[in-house]
C-alpha positions in Angstrom: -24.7 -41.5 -39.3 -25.4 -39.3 -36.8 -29.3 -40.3 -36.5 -28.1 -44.0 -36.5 -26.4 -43.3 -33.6 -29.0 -41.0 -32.0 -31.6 -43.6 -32.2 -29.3 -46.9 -31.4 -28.6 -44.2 -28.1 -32.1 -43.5 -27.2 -33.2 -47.1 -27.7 -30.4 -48.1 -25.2 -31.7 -45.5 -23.0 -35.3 -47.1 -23.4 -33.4 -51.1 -22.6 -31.5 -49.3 -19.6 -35.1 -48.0 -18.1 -37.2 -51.3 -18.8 -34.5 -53.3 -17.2 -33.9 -51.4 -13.8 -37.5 -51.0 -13.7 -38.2 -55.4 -14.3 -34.9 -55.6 -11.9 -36.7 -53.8 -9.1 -40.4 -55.2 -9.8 -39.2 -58.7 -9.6 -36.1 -58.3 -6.4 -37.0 -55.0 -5.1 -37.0 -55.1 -1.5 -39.9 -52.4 -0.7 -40.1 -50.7 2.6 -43.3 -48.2 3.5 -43.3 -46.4 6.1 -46.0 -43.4 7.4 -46.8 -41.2 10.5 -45.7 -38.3 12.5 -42.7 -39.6 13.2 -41.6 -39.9 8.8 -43.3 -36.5 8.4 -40.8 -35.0 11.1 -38.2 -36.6 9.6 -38.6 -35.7 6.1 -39.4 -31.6 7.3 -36.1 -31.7 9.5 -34.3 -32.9 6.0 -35.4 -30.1 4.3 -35.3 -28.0 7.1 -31.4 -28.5 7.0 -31.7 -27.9 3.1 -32.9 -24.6 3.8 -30.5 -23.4 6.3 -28.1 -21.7 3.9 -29.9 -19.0 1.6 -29.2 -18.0 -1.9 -27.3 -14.6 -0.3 -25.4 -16.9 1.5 -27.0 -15.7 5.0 -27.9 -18.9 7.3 -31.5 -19.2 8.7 -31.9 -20.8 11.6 -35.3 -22.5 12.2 -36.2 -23.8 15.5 -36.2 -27.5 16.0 -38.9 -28.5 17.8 -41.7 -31.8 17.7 -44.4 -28.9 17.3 -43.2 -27.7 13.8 -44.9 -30.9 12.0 -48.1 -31.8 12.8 -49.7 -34.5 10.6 -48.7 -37.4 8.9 -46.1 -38.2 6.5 -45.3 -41.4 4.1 -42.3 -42.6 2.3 -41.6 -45.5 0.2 -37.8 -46.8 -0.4 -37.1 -49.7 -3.0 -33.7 -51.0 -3.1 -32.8 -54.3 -5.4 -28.9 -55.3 -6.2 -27.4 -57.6 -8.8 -23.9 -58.6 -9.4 -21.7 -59.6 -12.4 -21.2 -63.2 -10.6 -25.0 -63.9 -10.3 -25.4 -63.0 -14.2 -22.7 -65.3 -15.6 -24.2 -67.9 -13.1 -27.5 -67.1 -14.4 -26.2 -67.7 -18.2 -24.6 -70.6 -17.5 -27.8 -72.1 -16.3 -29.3 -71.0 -19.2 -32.0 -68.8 -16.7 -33.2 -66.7 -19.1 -36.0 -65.4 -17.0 -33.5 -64.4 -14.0 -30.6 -62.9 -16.3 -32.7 -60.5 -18.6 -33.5 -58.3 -16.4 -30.3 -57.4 -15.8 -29.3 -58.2 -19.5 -31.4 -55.6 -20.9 -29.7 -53.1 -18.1 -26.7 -53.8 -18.8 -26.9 -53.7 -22.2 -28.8 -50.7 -22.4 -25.9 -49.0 -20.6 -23.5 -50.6 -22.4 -25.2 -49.0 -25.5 -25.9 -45.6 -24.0 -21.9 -44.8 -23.3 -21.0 -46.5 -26.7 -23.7 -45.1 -29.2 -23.7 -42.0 -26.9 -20.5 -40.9 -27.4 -20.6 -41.9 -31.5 -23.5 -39.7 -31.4 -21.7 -37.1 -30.2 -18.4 -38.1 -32.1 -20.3 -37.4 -35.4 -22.4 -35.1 -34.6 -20.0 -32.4 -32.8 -18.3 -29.9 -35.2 -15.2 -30.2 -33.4 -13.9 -33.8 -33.5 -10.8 -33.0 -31.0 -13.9 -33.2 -28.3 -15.4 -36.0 -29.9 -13.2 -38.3 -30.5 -11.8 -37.3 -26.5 -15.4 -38.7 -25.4 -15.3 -41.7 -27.7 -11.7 -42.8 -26.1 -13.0 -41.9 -22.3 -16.5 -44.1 -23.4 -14.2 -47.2 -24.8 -11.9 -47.3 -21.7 -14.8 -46.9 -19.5 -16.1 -50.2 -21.4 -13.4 -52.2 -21.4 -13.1 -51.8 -18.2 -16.6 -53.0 -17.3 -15.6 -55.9 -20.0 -12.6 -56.6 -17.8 -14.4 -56.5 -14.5 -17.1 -58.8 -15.8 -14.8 -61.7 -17.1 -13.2 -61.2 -13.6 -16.0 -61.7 -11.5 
């Protein structure tokens, strides 16, 4: 059982990829942006990421518009979907709009429950397993609950 429910987890995982990957190919808003001006930015982020060393000493760099020279590029996607423009989307039968976000859904869905039977069955101690199964079924039911709401 457990390999049923190791590879009914991984193929979620796979349906969970493909679908937030078709959701921002086909609604992804794409911003690109390069020059001096991104490549400061990004250095100054990781500038501040570096201020606090392992020993727990600070560094302190200094700021200035001479420590980047050159170019820098960055690319941000960002798509959204909602429970109310899937059931809309089903009840138009708009197959090609919904399954995008069908197959993510889905593939999540399947991931937290076949997940969490994975590890039911396949943990020695079942105290911990069955915990995770119950915290995976309320987690679902209340996505189930939040989608008949919406």
């Amino acid at each position: 059982m457990f390999l049923l429910f190791l590879c009914l987890a991984i193929l979620s995982v796979l349906c969970l990829v493909a679908g937030i990957a078709w959701i921002l190919a086909a609604r992804g808003k794409v911003e690109r942006t390069s020059g001096p001006e991104v490549g400061k930015e990004i250095m100054s982020g990781q500038m501040e990421a570096d201020e606090v060393r392992d020993d727990g000493q600070v560094a302190v760099a200094e700021r200035s518009a001479a420590v980047f020279t050159g170019t820098g590029a960055k690319v941000e996607v960002e798509a959204e979907t909602s429970f109310t423009e899937l059931k809309a989307q089903l009840r138009a039968r708009d197959w090609t709009q919904a399954l995008p976000t069908l197959l993510a859904v889905c593939g999540l869905i399947g991931l937290i429950l076949f997940g969490s039977l994975a590890l039911f069955t396949g943990l020695e101690n079942k105290l911990i397993g069955a915990l995770i199964l119950v915290v995976a079924l309320y987690a679902l039911i209340r996505v189930g609950r939040d989608y008949v709401r919406a």
